[in-house]
The first five atom37 places (N, CA, C, CB, O) and aatype in JSON, in Angstrom:
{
  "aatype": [20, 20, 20, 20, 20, 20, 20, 20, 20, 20, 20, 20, 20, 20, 20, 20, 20, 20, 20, 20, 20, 20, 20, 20, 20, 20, 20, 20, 20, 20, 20, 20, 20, 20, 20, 20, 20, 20, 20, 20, 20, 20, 20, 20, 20, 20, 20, 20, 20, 20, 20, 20, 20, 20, 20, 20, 20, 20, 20, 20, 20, 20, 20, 20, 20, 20, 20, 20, 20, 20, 20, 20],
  "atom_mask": [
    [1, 1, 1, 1, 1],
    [1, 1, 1, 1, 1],
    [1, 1, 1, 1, 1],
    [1, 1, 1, 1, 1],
    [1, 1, 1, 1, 1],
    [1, 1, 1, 1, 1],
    [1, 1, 1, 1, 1],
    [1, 1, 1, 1, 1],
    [1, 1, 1, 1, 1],
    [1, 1, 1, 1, 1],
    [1, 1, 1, 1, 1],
    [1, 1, 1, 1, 1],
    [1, 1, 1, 1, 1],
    [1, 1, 1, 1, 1],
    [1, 1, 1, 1, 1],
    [1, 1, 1, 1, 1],
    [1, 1, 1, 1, 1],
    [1, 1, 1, 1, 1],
    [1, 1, 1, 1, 1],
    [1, 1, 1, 1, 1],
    [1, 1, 1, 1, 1],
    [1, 1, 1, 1, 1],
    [1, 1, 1, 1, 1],
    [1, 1, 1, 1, 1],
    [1, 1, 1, 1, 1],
    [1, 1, 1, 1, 1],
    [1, 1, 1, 1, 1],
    [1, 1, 1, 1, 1],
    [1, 1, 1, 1, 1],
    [1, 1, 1, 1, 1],
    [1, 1, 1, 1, 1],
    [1, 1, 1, 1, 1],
    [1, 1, 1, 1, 1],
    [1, 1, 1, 1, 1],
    [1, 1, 1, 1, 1],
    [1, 1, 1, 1, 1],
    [1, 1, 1, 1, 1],
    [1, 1, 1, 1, 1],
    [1, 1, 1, 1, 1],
    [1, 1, 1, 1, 1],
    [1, 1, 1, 1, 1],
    [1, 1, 1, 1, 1],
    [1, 1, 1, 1, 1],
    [1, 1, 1, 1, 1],
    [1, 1, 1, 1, 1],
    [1, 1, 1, 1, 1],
    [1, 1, 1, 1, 1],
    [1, 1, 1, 1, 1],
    [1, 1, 1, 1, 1],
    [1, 1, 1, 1, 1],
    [1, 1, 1, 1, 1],
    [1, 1, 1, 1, 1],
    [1, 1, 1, 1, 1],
    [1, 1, 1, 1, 1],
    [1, 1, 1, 1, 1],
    [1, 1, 1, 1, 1],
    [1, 1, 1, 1, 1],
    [1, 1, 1, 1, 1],
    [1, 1, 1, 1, 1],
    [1, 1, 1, 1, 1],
    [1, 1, 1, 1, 1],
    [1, 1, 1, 1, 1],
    [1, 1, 1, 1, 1],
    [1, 1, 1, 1, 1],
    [1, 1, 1, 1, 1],
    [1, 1, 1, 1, 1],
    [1, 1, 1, 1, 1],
    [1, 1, 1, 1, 1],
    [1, 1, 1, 1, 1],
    [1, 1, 1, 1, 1],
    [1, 1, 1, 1, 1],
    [1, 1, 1, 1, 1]
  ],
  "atom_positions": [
    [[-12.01, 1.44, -26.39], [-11.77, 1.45, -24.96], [-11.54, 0.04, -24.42], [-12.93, 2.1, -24.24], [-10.52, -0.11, -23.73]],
    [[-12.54, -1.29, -24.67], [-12.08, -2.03, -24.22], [-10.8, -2.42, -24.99], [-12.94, -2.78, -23.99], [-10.23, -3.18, -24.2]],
    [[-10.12, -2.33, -25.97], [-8.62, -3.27, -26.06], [-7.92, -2.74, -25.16], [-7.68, -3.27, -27.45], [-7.21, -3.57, -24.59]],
    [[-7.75, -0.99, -24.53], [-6.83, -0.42, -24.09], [-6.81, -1.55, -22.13], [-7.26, 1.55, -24.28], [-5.9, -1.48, -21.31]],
    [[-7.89, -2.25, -22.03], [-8.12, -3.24, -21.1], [-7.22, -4.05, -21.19], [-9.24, -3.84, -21.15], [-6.24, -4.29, -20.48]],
    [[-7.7, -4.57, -22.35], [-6.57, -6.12, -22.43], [-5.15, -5.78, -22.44], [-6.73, -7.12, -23.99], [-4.29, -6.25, -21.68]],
    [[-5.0, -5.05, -23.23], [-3.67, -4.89, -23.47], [-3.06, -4.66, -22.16], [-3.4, -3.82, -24.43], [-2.19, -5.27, -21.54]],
    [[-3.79, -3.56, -21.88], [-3.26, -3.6, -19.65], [-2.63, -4.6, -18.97], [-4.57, -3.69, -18.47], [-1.59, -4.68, -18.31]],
    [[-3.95, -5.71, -19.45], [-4.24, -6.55, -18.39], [-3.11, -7.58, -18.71], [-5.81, -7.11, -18.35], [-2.81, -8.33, -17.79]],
    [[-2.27, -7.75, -20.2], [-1.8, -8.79, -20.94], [-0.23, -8.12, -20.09], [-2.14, -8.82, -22.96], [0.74, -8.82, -19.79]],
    [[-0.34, -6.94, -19.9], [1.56, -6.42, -19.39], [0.97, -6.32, -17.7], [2.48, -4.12, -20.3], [0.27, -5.42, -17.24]],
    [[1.44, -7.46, -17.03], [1.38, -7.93, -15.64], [2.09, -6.8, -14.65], [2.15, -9.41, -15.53], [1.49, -6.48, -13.62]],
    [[3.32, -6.21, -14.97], [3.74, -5.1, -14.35], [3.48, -3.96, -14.58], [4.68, -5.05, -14.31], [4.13, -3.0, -14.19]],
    [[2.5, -3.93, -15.25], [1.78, -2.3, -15.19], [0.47, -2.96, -14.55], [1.46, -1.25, -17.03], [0.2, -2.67, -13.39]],
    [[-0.09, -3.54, -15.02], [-1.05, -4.0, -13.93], [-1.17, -4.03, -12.67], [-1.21, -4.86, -13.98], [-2.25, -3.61, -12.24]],
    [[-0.43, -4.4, -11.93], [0.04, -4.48, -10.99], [0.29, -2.98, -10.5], [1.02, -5.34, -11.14], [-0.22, -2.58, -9.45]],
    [[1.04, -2.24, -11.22], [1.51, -1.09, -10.55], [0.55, -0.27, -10.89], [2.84, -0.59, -10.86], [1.0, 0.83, -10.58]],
    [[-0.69, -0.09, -11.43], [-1.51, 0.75, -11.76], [-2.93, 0.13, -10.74], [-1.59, 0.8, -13.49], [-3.83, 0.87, -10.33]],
    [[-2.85, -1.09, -10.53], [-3.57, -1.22, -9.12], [-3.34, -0.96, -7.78], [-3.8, -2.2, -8.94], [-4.2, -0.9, -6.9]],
    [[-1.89, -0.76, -7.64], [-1.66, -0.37, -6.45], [-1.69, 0.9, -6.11], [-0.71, -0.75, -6.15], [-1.91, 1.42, -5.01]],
    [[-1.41, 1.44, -7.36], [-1.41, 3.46, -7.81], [-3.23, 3.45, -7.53], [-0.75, 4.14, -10.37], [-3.67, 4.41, -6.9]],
    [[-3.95, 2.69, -7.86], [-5.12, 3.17, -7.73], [-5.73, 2.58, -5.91], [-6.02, 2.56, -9.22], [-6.68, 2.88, -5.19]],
    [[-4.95, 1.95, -5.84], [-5.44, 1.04, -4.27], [-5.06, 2.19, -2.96], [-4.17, -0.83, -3.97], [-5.79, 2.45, -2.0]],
    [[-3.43, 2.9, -3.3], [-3.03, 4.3, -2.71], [-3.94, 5.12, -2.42], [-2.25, 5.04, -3.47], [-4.42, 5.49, -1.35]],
    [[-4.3, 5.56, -4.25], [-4.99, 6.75, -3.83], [-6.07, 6.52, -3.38], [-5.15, 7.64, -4.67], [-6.44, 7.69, -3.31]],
    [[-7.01, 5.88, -2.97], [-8.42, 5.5, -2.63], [-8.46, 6.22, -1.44], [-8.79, 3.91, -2.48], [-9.53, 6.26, -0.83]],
    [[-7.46, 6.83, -0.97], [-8.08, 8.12, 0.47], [-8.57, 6.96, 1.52], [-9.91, 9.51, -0.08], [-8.18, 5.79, 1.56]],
    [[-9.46, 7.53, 2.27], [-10.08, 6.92, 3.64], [-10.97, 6.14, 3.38], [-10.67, 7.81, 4.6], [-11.47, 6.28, 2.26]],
    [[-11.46, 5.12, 4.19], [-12.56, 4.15, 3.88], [-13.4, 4.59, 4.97], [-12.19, 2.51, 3.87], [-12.75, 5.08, 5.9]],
    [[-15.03, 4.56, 5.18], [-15.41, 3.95, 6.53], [-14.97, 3.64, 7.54], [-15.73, 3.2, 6.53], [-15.01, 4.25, 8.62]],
    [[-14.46, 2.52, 7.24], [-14.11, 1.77, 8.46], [-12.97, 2.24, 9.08], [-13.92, 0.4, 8.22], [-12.49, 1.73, 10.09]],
    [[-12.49, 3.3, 8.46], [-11.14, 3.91, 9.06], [-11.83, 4.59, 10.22], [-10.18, 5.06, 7.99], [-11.3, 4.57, 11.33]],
    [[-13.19, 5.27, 9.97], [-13.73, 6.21, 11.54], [-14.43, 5.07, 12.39], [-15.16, 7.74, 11.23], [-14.95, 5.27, 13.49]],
    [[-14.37, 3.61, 11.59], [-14.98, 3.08, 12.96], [-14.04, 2.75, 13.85], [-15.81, 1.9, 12.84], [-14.06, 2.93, 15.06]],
    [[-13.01, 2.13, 13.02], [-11.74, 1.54, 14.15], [-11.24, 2.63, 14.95], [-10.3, 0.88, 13.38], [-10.66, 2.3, 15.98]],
    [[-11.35, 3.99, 14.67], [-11.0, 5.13, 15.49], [-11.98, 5.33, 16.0], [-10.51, 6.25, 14.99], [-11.69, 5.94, 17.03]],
    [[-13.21, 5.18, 15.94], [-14.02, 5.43, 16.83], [-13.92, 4.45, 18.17], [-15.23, 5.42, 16.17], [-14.06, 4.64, 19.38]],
    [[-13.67, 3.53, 17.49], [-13.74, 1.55, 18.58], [-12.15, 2.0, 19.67], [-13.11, -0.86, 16.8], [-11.89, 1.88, 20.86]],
    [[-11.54, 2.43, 18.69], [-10.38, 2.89, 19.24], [-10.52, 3.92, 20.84], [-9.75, 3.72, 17.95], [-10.27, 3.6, 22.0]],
    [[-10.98, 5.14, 20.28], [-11.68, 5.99, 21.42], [-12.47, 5.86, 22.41], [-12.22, 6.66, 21.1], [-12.22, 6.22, 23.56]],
    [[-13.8, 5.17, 21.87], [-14.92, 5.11, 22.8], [-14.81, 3.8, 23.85], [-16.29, 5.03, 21.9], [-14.9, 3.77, 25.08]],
    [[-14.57, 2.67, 22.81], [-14.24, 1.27, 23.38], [-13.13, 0.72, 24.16], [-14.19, 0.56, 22.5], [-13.01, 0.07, 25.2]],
    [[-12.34, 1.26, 23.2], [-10.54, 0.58, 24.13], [-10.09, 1.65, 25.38], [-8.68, 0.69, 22.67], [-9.53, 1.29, 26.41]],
    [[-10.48, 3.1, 25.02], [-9.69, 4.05, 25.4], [-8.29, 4.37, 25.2], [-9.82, 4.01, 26.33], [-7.54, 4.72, 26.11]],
    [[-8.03, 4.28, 24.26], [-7.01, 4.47, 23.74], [-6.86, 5.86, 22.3], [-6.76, 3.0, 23.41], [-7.51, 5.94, 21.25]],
    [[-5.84, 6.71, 22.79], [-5.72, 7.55, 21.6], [-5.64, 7.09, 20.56], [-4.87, 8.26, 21.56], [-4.55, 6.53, 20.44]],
    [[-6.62, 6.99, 19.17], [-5.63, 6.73, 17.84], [-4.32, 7.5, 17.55], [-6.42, 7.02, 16.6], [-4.43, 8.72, 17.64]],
    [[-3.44, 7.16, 17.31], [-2.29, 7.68, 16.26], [-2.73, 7.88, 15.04], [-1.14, 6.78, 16.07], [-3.66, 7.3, 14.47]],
    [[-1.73, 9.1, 14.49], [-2.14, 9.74, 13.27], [-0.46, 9.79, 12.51], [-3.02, 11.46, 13.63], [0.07, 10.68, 11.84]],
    [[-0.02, 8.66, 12.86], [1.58, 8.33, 12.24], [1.32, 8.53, 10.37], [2.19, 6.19, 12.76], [0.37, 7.85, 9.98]],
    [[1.75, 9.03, 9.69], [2.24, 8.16, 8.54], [3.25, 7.47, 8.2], [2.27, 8.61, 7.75], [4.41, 7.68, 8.57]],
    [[2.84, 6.5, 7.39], [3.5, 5.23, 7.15], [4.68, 5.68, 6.08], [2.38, 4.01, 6.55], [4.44, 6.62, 5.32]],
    [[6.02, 4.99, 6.01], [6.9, 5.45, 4.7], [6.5, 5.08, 3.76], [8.16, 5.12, 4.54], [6.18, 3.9, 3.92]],
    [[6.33, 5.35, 2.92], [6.56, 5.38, 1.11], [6.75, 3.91, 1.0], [8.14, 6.38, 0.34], [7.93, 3.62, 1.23]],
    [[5.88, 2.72, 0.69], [6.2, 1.67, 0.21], [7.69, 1.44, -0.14], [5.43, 1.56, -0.74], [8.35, 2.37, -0.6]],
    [[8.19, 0.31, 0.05], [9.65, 0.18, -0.24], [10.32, -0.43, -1.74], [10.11, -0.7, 0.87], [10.39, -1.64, -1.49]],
    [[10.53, -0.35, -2.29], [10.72, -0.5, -4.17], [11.51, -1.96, -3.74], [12.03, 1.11, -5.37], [12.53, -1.74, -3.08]],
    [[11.27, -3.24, -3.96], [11.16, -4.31, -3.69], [12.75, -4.49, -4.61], [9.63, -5.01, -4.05], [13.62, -5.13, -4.03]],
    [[12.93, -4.17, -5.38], [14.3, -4.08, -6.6], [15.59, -3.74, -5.44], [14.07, -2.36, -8.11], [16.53, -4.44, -5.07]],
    [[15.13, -2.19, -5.02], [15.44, -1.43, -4.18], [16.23, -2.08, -2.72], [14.22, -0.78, -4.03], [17.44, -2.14, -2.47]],
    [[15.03, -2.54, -1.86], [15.48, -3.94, -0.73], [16.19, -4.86, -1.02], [14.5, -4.79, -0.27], [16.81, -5.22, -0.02]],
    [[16.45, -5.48, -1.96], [17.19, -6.41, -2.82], [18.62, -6.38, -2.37], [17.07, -6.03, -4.33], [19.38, -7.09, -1.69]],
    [[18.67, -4.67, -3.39], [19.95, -4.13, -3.73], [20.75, -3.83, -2.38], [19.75, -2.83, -4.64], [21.95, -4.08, -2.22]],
    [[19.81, -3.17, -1.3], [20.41, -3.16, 0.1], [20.57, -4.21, 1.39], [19.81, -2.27, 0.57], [21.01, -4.15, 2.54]],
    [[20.1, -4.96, 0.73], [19.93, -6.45, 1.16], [21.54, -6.96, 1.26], [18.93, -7.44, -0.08], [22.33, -7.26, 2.15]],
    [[21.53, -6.86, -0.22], [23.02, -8.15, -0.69], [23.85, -6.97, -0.05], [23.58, -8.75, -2.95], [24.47, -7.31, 0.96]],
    [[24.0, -5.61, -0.43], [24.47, -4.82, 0.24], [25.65, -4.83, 1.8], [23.37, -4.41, 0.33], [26.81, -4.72, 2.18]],
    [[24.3, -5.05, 2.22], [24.54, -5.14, 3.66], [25.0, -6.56, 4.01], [23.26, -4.75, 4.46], [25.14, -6.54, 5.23]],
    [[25.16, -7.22, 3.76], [25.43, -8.54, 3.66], [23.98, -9.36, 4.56], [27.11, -8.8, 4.36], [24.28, -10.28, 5.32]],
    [[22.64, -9.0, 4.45], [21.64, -9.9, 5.27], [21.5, -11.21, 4.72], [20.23, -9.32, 5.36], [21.91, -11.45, 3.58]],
    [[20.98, -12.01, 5.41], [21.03, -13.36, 4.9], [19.71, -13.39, 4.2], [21.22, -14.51, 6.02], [19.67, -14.0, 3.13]],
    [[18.33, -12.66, 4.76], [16.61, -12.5, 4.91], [16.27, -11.5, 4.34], [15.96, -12.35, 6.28], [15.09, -11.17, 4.31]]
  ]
}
């Protein structure tokens, strides 16, 4: 079990993408009902219940980048 670690840890782009796959799924924290709570009780303000898009594939932005002719 531990080599299947290193070896992980030695290929930087699975690393990476298997922390963020695990950082995703981590669901709700705490502090998600406090800031909605701070949100409600404190500010008066409705929380929003938006979801966010699908992370953007960085390769992906690139490609529509030069695309489009942006300079940024």
């Amino acid at each position: 079990m531990p080599l299947r670690g290193c070896v992980t840890v030695q290929d930087a782009d699975k690393w990476l993408k298997m922390s963020l796959m695990n950082i995703a799924a981590s669901g709700k924290f705490s502090s998600d009902r406090t800031i909605s709570d701070y949100a409600k009780d404190i500010w008066g303000v409705v929380p929003r219940r938006d979801k966010l898009p699908a992370p953007y594939d960085s390769h992906q932005r690139e490609r529509d980048v030069v695309e489009a002719g942006e300079d940024s």
